[in-house]
C-alpha positions in Angstrom: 17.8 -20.9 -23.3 16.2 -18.1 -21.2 17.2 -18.4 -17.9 14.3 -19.4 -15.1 12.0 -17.0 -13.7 11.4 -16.8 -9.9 8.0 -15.5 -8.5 7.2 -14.2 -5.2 3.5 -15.1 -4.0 1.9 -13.2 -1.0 -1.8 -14.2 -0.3 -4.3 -13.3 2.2 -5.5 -14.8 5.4 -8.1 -17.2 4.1 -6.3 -19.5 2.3 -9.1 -21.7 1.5 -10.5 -18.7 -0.5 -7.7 -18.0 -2.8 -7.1 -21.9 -3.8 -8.4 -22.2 -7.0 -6.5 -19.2 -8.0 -2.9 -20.6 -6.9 -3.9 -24.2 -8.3 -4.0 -22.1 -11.5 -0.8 -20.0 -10.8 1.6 -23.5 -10.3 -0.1 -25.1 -13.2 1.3 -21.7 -14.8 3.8 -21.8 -13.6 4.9 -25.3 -14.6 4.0 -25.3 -17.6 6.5 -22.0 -18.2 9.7 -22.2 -17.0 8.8 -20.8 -13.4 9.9 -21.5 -10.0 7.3 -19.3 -7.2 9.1 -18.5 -4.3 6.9 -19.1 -0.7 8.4 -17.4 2.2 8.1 -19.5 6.0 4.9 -17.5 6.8 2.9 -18.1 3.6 4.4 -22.1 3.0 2.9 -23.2 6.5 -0.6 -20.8 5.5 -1.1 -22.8 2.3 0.5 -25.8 3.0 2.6 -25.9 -0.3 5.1 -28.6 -0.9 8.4 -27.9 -2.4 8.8 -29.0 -5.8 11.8 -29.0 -7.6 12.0 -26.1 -10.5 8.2 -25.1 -9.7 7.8 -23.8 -5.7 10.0 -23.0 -3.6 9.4 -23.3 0.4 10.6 -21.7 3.6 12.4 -19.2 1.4 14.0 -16.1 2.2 12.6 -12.5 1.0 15.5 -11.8 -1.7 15.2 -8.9 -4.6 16.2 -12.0 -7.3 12.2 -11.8 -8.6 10.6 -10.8 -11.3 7.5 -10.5 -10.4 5.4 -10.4 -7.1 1.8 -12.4 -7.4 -0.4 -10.9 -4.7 -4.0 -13.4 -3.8 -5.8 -10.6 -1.6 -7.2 -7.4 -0.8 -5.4 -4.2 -0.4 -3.6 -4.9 2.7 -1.5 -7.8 1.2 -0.9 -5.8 -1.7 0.4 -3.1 0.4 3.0 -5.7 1.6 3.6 -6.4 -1.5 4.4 -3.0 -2.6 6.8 -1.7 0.4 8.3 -5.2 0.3 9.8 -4.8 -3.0 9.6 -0.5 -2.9 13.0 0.5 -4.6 13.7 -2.3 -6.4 12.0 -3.1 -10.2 10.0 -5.4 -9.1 6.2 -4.7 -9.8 3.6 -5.8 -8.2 0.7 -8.4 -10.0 -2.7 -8.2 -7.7 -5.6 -10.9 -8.2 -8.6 -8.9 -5.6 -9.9 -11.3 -3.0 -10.8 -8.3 -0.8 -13.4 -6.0 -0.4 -12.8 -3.4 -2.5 -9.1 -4.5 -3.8 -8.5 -0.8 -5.4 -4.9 -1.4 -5.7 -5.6 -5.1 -7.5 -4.6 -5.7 -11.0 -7.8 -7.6 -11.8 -10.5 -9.5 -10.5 -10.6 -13.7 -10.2 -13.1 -13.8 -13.1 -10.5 -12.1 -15.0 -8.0 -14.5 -15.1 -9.9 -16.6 -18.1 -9.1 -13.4 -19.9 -6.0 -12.2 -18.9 -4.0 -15.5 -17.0 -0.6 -16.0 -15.3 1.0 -17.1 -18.4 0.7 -13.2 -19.3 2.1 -12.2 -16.1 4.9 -14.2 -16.5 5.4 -12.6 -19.6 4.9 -8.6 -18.2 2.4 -8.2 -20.6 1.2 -5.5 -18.8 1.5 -1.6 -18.3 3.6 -0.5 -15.1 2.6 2.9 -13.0 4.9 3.8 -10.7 3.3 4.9 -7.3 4.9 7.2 -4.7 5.9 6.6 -1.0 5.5 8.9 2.1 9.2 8.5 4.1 9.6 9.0 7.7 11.9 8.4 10.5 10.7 7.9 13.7 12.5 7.3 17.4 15.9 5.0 17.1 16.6 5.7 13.5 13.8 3.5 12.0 12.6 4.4 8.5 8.9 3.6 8.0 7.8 4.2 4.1 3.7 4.4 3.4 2.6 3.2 0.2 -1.3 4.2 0.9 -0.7 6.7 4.6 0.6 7.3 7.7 -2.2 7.7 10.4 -1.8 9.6 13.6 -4.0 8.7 16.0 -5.3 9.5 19.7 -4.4 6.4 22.2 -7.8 4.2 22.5 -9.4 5.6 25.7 -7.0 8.5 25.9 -7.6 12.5 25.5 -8.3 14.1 22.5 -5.4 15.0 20.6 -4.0 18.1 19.8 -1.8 17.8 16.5 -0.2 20.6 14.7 1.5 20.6 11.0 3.6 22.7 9.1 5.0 22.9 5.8 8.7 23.7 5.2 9.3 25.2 8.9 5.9 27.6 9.1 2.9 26.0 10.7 -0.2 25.4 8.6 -2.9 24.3 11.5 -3.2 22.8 15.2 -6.5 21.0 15.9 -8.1 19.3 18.7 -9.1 16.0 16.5 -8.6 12.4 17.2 -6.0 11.9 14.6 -4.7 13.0 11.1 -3.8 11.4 8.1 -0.9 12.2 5.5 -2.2 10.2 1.7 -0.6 9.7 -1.3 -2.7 9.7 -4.1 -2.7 6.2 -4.4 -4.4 6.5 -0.6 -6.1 9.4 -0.7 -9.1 6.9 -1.7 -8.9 5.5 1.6 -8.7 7.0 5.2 -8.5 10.7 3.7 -11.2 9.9 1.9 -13.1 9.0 4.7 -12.0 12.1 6.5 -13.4 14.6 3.5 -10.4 15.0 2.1 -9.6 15.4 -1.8 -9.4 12.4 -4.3 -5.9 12.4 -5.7 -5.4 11.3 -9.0 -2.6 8.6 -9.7 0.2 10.4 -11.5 -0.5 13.8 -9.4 2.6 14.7 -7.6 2.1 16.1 -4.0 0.4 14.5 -0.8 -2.6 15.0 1.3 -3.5 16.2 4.9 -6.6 15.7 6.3 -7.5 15.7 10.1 -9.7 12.8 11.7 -12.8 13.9 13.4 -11.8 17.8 14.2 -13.3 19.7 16.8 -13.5 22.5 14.5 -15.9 24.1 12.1 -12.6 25.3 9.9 -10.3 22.9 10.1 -9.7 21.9 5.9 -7.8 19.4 3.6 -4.4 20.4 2.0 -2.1 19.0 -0.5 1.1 19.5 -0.2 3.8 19.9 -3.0 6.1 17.1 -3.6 9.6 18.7 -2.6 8.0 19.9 0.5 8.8 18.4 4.3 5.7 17.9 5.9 6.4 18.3 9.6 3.7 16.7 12.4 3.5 17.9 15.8 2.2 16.4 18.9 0.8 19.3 21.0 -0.8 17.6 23.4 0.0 15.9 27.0 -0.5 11.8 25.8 1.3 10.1 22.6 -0.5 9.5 19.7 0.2 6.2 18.0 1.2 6.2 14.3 0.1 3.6 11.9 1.5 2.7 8.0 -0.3 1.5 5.5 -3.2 0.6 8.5 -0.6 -1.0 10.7 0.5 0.2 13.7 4.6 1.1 13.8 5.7 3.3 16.5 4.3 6.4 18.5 4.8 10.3 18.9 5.6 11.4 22.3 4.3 14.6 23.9 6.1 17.7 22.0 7.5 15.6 19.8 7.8 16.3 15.7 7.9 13.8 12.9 8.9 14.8 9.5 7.7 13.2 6.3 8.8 13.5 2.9 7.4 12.6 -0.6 9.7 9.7 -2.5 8.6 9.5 -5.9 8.5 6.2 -8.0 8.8 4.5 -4.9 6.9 1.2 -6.0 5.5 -0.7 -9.0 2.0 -2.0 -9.7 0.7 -3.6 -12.5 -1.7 -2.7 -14.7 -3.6 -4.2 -17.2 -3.1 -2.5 -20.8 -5.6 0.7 -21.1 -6.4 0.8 -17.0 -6.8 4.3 -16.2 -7.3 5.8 -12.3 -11.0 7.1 -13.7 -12.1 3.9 -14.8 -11.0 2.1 -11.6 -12.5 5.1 -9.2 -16.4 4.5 -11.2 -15.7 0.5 -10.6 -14.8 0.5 -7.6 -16.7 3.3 -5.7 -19.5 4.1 -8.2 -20.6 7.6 -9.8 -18.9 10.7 -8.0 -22.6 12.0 -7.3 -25.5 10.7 -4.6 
């Protein structure tokens, strides 16, 4: 007999929205030999009750999964992802967000492709990169999607530098930058002008946030590079992962970042492909 499967479950803030969804996943989830494993935060959000064998309350965040169920929009599956970053443990995304680019399917997919397949990882696994930084203190902060830098609310306009490998690429009065992956360079960078990265290219991008230049540009930077940030100005700039604010750069201070390769697994379903999932989601490359 096979032993039982445990199953982490993250969902968004609107639990009300997500319902019929996890009244599928426990049926699931009874009916094969699965326990799903709610942490305090997300057992008082739903209002589960423990049940023996089947859900699992209060519980602690433990690498004994084999699978992480996300309910949500990118930011939850973001979570998802750095929670379980450098462990096997990939990452199964239902969208209820806006865009959900990261998400494994949509809710009107599950008649198609339900839990019981989850359960079963009958599905393809890409590995996604990490962006690694350590900030004041010793703190490592890992980006799945980007680190932001940006200008206090209210404050001066920021002057931030960056160099590649000790020799300085740019310094630009701007109100922030951002450093993507490729699985974010569809998301701030992209709001910034910066180049789409495909999934499976190895490097990360650098785009500044509103310059006050005419030739400030893009770059992507190689993979076994150090990335090295710079705060040139007289105010700190505060620096945000994944969306999420973390920590700050003082005046003169550097940051260095680095490229960690497989860092994370999502799930896929069989013949996904980034091209498909760019057209969906954000229509025809073309006005």
């Amino acid at each position: 007999m096979s032993a039982r499967r445990i199953v982490t479950v993250l969902t968004h803030t609107r639990p009300q929205q997500v319902d019929p969804s996890l009244r599928r996943l426990v049926a699931a989830a009874r009916a094969h030999d699965v326990t799903l494993r709610f942490d305090a935060a997300e057992t008082r959000k739903l209002g589960v009750q423990a049940e023996a064998g089947v859900i699992d309350c209060d519980a602690e965040w433990i690498a004994d999964v084999t699978l992480c169920v996300v309910l949500g929009g990118d930011g939850t599956i973001l979570q998802g992802l750095r929670q379980y970053a450098g462990t096997d443990v990939p990452v199964f995304a239902v969208n209820y967000g806006e865009i959900g680019f990261l998400a494994t399917l949509e809710p009107e997919d599950l008649d198609e492709f339900g839990f019981e397949r989850a359960f079963a990882h009958e599905f393809d696994v890409l590995p996604l990169p990490a962006i690694v930084f350590e900030a004041g203190g010793g703190n490592v902060h890992r980006a799945i999607n980007d680190i932001s830098f940006h200008r206090k609310v209210g404050g001066r306009v920021a002057q931030l530098a960056y160099g590649v490998e000790g020799e300085e690429v740019g310094s630009v009065r701007c109100d922030g930058l951002a450093v993507c992956t490729p699985a974010g360079s569809t998301g701030y960078n992209l709001a910034n002008g910066g180049p789409v990265l495909a999934w499976g290219v190895e490097g990360f991008g650098v785009s500044f946030i509103a310059p006050h230049s005419l030739t400030a540009r893009a770059l992507v930077v190689a993979p076994d590079d150090t990335l090295t940030v710079s705060n040139r100005g007289r105010e700190a700039v505060d620096i945000s992962v994944d969306g999420r604010p973390v920590c700050e750069i003082a005046p003169g201070e550097d940051i260095n970042a680095r490229f960690e390769h497989a860092a994370a697994s999502l799930a896929q379903l069989p013949g996904s492909s980034f091209y498909k999932r760019l057209r969906a989601k954000f229509g025809r490359l073309s006005s």
